[in-house]
GUTI-927432 format. One record per atom (N, C-alpha, C): x, y, z; residue in one letter. Coordinates in steps of 0.001 Angstrom, whole numbers, plus 500000, padded with zeros to 6 digits. Layout:
# residues N
XYZa...
This chain:
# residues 405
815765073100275702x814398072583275813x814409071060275723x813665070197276507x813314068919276596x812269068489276251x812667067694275178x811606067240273876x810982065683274174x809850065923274255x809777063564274568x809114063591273267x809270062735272309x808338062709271249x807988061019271173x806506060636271323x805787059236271160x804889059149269886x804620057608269781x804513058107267993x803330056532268040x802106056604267765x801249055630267330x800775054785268705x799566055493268849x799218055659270184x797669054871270143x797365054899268894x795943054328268266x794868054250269241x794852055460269533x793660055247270936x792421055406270046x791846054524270496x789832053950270071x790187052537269449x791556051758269876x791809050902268514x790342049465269138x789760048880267971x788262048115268603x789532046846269367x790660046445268828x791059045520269834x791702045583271326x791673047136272268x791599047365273097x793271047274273506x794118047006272658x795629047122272523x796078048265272602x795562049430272662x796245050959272721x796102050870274469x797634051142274547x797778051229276375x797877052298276935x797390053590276073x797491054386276827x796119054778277118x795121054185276876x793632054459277791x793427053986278512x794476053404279662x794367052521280879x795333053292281663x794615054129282719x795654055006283843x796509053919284199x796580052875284658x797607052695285078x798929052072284414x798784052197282784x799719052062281932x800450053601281593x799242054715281814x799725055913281232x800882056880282547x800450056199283852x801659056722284916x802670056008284738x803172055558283824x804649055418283298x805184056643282395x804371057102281482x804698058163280823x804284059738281685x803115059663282120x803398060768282816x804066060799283786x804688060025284368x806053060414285120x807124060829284702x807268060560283456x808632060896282637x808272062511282192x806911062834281475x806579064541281119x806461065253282488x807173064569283666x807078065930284982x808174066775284719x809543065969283812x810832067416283820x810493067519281989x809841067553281496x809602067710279767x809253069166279727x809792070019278576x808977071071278309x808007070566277095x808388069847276340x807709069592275218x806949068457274885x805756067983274815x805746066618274259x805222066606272526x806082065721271631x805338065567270298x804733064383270159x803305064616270005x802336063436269472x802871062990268127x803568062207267630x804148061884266228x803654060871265442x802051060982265150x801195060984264196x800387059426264807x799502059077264624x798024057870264614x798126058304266075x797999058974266432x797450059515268053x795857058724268183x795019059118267274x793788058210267532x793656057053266639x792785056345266463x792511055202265575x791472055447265150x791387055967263540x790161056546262761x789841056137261621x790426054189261630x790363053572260822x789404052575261024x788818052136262550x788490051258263114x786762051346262886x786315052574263315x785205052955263681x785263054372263153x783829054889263693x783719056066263776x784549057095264624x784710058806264567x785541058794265424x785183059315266476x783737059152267385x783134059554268453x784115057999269232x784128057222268653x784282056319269522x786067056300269896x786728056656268976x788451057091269083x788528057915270431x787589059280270004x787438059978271112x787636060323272585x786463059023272706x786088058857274286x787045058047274359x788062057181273982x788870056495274616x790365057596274889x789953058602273938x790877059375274403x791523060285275512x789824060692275583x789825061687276664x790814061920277941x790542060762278425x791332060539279903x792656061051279896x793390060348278241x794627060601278212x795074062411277804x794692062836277390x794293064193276829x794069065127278283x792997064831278758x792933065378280476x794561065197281586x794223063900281501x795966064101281902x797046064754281464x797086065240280231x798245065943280117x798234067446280767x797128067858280581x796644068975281126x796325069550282234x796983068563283004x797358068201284571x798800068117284569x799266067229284029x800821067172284440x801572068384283524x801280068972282549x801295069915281624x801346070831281244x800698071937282778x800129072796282360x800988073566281774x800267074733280796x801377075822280235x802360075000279261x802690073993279215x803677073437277690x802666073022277389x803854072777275881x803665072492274800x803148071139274742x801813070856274104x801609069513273035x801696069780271793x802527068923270673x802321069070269552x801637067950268965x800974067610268387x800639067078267687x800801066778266061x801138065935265595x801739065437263955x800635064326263529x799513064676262801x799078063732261692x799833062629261339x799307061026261282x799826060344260853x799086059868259824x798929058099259297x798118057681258142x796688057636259056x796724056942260119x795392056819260687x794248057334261591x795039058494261256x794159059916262272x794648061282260542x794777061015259892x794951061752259023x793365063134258630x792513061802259236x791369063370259332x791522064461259747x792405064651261014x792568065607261776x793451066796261217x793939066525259930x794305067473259447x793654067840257871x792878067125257661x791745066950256159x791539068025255383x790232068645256491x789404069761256155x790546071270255894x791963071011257063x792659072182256573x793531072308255354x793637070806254832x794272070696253610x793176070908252174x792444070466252384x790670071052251310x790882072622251529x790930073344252232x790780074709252318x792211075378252059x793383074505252225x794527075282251685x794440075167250450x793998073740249885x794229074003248333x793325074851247818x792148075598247990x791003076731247671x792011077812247322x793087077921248115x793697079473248414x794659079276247675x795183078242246992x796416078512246196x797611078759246641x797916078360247885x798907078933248546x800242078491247722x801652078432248538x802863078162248373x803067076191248414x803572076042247948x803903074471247921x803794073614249418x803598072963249955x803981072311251521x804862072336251377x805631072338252697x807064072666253136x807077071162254178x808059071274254897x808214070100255537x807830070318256861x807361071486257500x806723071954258392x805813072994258241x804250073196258777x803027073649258310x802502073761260167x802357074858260387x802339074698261488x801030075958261906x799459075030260937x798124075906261426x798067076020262594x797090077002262539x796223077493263760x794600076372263981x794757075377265435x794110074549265418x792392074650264990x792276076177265286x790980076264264817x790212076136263129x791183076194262570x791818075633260977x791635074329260656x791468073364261609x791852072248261516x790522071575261679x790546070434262538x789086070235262213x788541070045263635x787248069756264100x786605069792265311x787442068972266380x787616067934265523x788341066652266856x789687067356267660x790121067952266951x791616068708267683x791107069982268453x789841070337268539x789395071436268918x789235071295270427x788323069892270058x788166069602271292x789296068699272324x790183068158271444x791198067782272146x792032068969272491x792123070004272169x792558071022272932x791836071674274042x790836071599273821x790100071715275539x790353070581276479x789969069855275723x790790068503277168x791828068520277958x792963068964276763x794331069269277682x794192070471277952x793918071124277789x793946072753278864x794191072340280017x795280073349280857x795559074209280593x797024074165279479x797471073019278954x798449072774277980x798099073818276867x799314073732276293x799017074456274756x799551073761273705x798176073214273090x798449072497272088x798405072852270560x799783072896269921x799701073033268610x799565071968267763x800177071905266205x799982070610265208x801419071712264231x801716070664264260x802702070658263011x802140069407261574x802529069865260830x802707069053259407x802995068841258322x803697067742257357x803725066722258045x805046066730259306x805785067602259491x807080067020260730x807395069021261605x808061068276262433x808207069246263119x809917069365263363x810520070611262764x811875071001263383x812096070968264840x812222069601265429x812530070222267013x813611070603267318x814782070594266700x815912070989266526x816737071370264949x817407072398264756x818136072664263832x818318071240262547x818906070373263835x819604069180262980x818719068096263773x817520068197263714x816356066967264577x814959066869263832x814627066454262830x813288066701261801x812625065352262770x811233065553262915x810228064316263450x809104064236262451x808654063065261917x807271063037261386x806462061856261309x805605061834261097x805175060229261482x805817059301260599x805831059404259563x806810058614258924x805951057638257461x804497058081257266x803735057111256360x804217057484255255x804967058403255059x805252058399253185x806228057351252895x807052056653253590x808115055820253141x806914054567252710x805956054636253024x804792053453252040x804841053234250730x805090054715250312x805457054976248921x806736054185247930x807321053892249225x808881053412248226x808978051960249081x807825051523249983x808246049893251114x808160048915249799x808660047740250014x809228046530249215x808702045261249757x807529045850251296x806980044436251874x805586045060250856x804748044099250696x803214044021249928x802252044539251405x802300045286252042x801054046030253058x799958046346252008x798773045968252401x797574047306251842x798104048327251460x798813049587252532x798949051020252217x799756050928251195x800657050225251203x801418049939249969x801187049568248467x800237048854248616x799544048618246864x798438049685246913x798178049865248229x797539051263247671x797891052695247125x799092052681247723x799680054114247337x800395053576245490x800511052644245469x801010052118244121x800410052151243330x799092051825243119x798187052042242640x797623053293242125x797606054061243408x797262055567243243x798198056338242398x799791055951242515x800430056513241727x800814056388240171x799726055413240106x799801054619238500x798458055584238132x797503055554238935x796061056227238091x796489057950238079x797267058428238942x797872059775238570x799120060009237345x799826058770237576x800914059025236376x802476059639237358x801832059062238920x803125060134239662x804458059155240090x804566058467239268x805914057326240283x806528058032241099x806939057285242264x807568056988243643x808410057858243335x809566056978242147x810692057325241416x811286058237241108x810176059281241089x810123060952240544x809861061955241868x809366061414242957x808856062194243754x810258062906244392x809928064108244737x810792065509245242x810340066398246234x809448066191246369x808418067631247352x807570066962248146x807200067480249342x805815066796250069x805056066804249422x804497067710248194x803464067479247825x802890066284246903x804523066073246637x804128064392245920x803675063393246536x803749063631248158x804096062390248694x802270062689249060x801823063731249044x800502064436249475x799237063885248441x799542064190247468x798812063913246239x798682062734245910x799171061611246622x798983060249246231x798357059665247308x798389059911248389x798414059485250112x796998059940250281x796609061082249941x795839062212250519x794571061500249809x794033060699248634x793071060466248393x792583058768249248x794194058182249305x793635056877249672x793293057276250989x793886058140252297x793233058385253389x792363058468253057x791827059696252072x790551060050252071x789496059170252143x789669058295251396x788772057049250716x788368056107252017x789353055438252889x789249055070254022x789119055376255444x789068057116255824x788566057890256356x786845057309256177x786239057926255344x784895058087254919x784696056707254568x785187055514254810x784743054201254871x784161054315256717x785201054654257263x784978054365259089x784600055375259656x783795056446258721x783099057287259144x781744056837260543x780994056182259778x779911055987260216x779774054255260996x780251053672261158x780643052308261361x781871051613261733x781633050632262038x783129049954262411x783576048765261228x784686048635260822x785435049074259233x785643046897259627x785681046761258421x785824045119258448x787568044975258611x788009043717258568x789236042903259206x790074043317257782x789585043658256577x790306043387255239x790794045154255396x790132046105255892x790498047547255794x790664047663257149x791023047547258563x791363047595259644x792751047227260493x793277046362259005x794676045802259253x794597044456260179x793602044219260357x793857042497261441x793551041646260319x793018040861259160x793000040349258464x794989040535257716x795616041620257072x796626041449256749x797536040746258651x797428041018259834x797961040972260480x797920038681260966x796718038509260128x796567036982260621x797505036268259144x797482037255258078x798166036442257296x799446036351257596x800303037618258000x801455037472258103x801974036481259350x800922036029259837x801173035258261022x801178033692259769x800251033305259634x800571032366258541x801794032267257798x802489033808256979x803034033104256108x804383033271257095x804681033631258242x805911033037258930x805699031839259545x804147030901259585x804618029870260254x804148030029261910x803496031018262275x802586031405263385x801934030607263671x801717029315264903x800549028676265086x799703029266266299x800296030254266992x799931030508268100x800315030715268896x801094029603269359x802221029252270708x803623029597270452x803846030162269359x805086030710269059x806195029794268501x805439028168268389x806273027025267889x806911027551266668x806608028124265893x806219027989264151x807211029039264121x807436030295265078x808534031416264784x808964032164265880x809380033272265602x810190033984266568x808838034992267454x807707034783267403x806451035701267422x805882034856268880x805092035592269227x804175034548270351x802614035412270476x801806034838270599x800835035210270249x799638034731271937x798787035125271950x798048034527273391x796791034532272901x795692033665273896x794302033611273081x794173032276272761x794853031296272468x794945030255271163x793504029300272283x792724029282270889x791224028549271472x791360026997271227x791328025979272194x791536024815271623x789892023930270672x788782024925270673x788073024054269991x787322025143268716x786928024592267862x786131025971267024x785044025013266161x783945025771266093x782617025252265653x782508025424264104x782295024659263481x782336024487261876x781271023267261083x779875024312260673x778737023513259857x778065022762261427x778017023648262550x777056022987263614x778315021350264416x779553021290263555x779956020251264254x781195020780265027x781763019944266792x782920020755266945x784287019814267088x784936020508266174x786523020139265561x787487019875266841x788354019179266714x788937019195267913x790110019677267427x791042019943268503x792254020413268016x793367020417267405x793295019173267498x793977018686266395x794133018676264897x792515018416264561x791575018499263182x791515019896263124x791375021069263747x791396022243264162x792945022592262971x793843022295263841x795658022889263442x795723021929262184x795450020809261811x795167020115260619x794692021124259507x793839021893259829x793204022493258314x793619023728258083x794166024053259688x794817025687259899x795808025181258827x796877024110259098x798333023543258586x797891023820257033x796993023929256594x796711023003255220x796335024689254406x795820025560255342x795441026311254694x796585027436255009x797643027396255328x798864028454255877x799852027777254611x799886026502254283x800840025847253073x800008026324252099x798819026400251951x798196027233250519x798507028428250020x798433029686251623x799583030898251361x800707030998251147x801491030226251920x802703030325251870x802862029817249929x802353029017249037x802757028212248387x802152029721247088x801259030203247511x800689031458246258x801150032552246613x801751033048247812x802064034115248308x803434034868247135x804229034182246684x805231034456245990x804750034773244761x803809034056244331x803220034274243322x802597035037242590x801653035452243803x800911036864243911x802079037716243726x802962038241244891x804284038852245115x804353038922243297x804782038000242739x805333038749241107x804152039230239949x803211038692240396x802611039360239953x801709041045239633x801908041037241104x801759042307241423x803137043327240513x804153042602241019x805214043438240133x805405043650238866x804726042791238107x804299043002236829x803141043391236788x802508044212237316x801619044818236787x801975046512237204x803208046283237485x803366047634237639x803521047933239522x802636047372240485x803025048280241765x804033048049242730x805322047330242041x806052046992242687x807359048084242627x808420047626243243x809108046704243140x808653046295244254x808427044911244632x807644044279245831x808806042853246215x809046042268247196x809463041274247835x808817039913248408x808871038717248335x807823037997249098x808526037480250455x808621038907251436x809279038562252760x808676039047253477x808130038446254799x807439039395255333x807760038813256906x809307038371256900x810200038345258324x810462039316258809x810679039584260505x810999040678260900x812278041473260935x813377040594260290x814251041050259821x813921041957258670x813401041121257868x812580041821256405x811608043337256631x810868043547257537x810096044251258075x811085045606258567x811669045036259026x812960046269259629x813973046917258293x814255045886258030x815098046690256300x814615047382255299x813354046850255277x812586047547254048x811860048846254313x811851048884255874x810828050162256257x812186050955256872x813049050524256658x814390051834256647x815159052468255699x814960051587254566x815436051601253435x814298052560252736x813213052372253015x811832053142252739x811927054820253136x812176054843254287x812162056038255290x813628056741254860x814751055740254576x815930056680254146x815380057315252669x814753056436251898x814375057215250618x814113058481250450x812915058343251564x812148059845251958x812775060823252714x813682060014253192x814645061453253944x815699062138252749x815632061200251829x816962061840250836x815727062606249711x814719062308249664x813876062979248434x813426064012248567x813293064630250175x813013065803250775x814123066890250926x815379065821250843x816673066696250949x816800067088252101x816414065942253212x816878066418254530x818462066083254921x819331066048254335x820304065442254103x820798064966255631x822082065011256688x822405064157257501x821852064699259232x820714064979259018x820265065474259973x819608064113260971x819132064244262072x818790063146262601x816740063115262258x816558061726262003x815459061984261503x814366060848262170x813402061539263045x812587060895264239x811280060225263526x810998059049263538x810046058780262930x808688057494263900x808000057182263343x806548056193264156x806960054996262752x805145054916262618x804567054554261687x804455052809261614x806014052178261671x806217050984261662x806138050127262967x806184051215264034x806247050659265485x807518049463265511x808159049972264961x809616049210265435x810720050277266169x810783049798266950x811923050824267787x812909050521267388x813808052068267355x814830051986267228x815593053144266881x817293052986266728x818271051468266692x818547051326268039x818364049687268078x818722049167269456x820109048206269666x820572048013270770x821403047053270838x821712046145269683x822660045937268967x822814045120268075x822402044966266811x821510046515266463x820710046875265196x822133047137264615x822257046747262958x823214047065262220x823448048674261947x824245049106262265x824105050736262518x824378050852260827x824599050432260015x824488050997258674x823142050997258697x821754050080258751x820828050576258168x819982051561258869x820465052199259743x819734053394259919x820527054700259873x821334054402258551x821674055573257860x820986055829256651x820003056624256297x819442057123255056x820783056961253610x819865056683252726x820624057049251464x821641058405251264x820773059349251354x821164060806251570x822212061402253049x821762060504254452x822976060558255314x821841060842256893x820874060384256261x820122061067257311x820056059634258444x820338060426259726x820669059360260954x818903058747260882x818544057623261242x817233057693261525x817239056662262808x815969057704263465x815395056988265072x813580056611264732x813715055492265171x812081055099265680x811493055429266828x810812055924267095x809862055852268059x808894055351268770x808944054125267847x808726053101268641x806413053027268462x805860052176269852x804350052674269293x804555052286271189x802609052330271197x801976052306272831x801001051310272187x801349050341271278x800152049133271447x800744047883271458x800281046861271515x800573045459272590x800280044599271554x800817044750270608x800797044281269008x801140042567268854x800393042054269665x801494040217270018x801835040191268729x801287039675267870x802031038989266588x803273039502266181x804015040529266691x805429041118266521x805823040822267780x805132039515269144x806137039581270525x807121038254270535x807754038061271398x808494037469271783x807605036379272732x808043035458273725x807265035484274437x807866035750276280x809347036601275645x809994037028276755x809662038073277080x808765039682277973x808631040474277943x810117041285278104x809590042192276996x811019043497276576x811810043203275272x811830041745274763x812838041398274099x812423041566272600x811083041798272593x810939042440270725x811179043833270751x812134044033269460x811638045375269546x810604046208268893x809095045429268840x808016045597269278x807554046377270176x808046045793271226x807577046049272785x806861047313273018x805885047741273292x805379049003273060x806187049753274728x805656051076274768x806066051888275804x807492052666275386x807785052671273967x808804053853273718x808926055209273500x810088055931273431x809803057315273240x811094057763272774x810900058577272399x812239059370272594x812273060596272831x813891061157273417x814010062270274056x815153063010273312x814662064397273259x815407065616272115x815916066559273253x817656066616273693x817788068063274402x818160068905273719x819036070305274210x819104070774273240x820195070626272110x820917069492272922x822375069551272213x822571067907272298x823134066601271282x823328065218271411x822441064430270737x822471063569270372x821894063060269343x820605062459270553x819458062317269442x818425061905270108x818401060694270957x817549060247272350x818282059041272433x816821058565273261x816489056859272813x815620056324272777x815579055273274274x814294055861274630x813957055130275726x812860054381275696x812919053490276799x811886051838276315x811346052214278493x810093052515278177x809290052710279968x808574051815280134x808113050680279528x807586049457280038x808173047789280101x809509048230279575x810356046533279964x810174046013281026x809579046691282511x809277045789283378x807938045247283990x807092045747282632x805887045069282839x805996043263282247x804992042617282615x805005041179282033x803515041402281013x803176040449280574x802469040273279380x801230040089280196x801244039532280870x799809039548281548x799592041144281785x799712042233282089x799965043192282689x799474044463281506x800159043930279982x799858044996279336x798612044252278243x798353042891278371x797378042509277752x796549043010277624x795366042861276915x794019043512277287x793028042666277633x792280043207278818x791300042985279615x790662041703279225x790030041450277909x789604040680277257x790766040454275902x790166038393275668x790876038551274451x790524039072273214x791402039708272436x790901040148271240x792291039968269832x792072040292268698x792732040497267972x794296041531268054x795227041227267480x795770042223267719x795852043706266991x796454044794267249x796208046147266456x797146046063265303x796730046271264716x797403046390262948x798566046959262944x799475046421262543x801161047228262482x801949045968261985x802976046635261572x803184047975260904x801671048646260349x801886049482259967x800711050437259263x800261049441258037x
């Protein structure tokens, strides 16, 4: 069987960076599911952090209809991630009623169990047949996939999800440290979704809970001016004038106060950083390079592969939208603690503040996937290196989509 599994797809995202609600970004991938039996959705399939999720929805549709065209009769699976985590909510409220058996590392309801939005995304793709696994799916013996948000639990960069899950595990009494079972990783995770779910219920969610506010700092504290002078990042948009108290700044006076107020972070950022660790939600780092970004969210993810006891199996993951291992990635760190091989999967959003300003050359770059046969280690493919940046931009300028998670 031929497995494609894509992973953080953030369709409804409000900065219009999810590329797969634009047909002519998504006939790159559906050309590749014409010889697939399988495809796995591997978790933030929608964006249900942004807004409400009528509006995730309709940006979905199209893509959802298409599969169900190129599709028919296979398999969609679908995997819950942190930011579509509703979609599996209401069936986790009703498992715990029943008392069942512990979560296992695969949970594999009946969609009508689940909640409306998958209901109807299973009519969309009809004539497909779409299931849900959770949190991961055995696609092979020795091949575990899952979105990958519990390694939040043990990351060493300062993210939101991260002092949040730290937090949470201080007001339960559950350290990281101790965790053994999904359900640890459930019981800590499961309220802060909750909490920020039912923030973007009804509305569209501010810059401080949406991830573009953390996404402008980290542009600051590497030294981001825009033009990609300042780091290895490149960014598009850059406005040369901005209005402040009715008077307008020029650009210069503009990057003057930007300069002044990026040396203020950079100069408390460390600071904060230990403090936080003394108060308990660390162990935390004040790095937030993309070297740094890549070590800590593997080192994170090997944790969780050894705490589950998936021991040296190959282990498919999203979440961070870093692909990988690629050319020249240190092949030790995507060996788990425990032995577990690990692959990224890469994302489908146009995330500048992680680009280059060479198209293909971050491994950022959205348009990845990977492919499971039945026999060989998984192996990762990149379907938009020959687009240019004009091409996968979006329509209008906007912010970029929040990522890592």
């Amino acid at each position: 069987m031929r497995t494609l599994i894509i992973s953080d797809l953030h369709l409804g995202s409000v900065s219009r960076t999810d590329l797969l609600r634009r047909p002519e970004l998504r006939a790159a991938l559906l050309d590749v599911l014409e010889d697939i039996d399988r495809l796995v959705l591997l978790g933030d399939v929608l964006e249900l952090r942004h807004g409400p999720p009528r509006d995730a929805m309709n940006a979905a549709r199209p893509f959802f209809e298409d599969l169900g065209r190129v599709l028919p009769g296979r398999e969609v699976v679908v995997c819950a991630g942190n930011h579509d985590h509703m979609l599996v909510a209401p069936w986790l409220d009703t498992r715990a009623l029943q008392a069942p058996e512990p979560l296992g590392l695969e949970q594999r309801p009946d969609i009508g169990a689940l909640s409306p939005m998958l209901v109807q995304l299973a009519e969309w793709a009809s004539p497909t047949r779409m299931t849900v696994a959770y949190p991961g799916l055995w696609v092979r013996p020795d091949v575990y996939a899952t979105h990958g948000h519990y390694l939040d639990c043990h990351l060493t960069v300062p993210t939101l999800e991260r002092l949040s899950m730290a937090a949470m595990s201080r007001v339960l009494g559950r350290p990281a440290s101790a965790f053994v079972h999904v359900g640890d990783y459930e019981a800590v995770a499961d309220p802060v979704f909750a909490w920020r779910d039912a923030v973007a219920r009804d509305a569209r969610t501010s810059d401080a809970l949406n991830g573009l506010a953390t996404v402008s700092a980290w542009q600051a504290l590497r030294g981001d001016d825009g033009s990609g002078a300042g780091g290895s990042v490149w960014h598009s948009g850059v406005t040369g004038r901005g209005r402040v108290g009715g008077g307008v700044l020029t650009y210069a006076r503009h990057s003057a106060l930007r300069s002044l107020r990026r040396r203020a972070l950079v100069g408390a950022f460390p600071l904060a950083v230990a403090a936080l660790n003394r108060a308990g939600l660390g162990p935390l780092r004040a790095n937030v390079s993309t070297g740094e970004l890549r070590r800590a969210g593997l080192l994170a993810m090997g944790e969780v592969a050894s705490r589950l006891d998936l021991g040296d199996v190959h282990v498919v993951f999203g979440h961070t939208h870093r692909a990988g291992p690629l050319p020249g990635d240190p092949e030790s760190e995507w060996r788990g603690r425990g032995g577990a091989r690990l692959v990224n999967s890469g994302c489908w959003t146009y995330d500048t503040v992680f680009l280059t300003s060479t198209p293909g050359e971050s491994p950022y770059w959205p348009g990845t996937c990977v492919l499971v046969e039945d026999s060989g280690p998984p192996v990762l493919k990149r379907l938009l290196l020959d687009r240019p940046h004009a091409e996968l931009a979006p329509s209008r300028v906007a912010d970029p989509t929040p990522s890592p998670a």
